[in-house]
N, C-alpha and C positions, 0 to 999 in steps of 0.2 A: 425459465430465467436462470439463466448462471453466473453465478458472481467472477472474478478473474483473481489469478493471482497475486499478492501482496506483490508491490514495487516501490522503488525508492524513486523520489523524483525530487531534481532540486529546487530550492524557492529562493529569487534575491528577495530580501528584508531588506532596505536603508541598503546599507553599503556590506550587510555581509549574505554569506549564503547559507538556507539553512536547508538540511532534508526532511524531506514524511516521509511516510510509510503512509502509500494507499491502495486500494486494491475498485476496480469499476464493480459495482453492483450487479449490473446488467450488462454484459458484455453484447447483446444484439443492439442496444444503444449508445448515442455519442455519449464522451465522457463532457459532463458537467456537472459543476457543485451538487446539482440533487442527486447522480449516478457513481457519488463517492462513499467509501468508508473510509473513515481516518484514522489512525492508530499512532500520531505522534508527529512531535518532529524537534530532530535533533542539529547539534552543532557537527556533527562529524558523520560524512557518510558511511564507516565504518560500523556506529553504533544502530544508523538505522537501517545499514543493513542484515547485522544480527538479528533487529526485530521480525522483520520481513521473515529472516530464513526463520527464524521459533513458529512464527504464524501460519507458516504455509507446511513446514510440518507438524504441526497440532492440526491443522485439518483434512492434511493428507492419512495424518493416523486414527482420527475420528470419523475418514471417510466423507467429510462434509461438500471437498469442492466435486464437482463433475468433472472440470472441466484441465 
């Protein structure tokens, strides 16, 4: 099992839009609620995509993702 890496994706709220930061668990399976990790979500996709980029280099430097 390989986890995939961090993505921003947007969510309508009510009338505004907001970003996470998630990345699939298991990337041999569909993405749904159980096949998430969540790491936030922000007002601006700029900030979460800051997040994303620190996340997916902290695991590319500790070696963690495969994939």
């Amino acid at each position: 099992m390989s986890a995939g890496k961090w993505n921003v994706y947007k969510q309508p709220i009510g009338t505004a839009m907001m970003y996470s930061v998630l990345r699939i668990r298991d990337e041999s399976q569909p993405m749904h609620s159980g096949n998430v990790d969540s790491e936030g979500c922000f007002v601006t996709k700029e900030e979460a995509q800051a997040l994303a980029d620190k996340l997916n280099r902290k695991e590319e430097e500790n070696g963690q993702r495969i994939t």
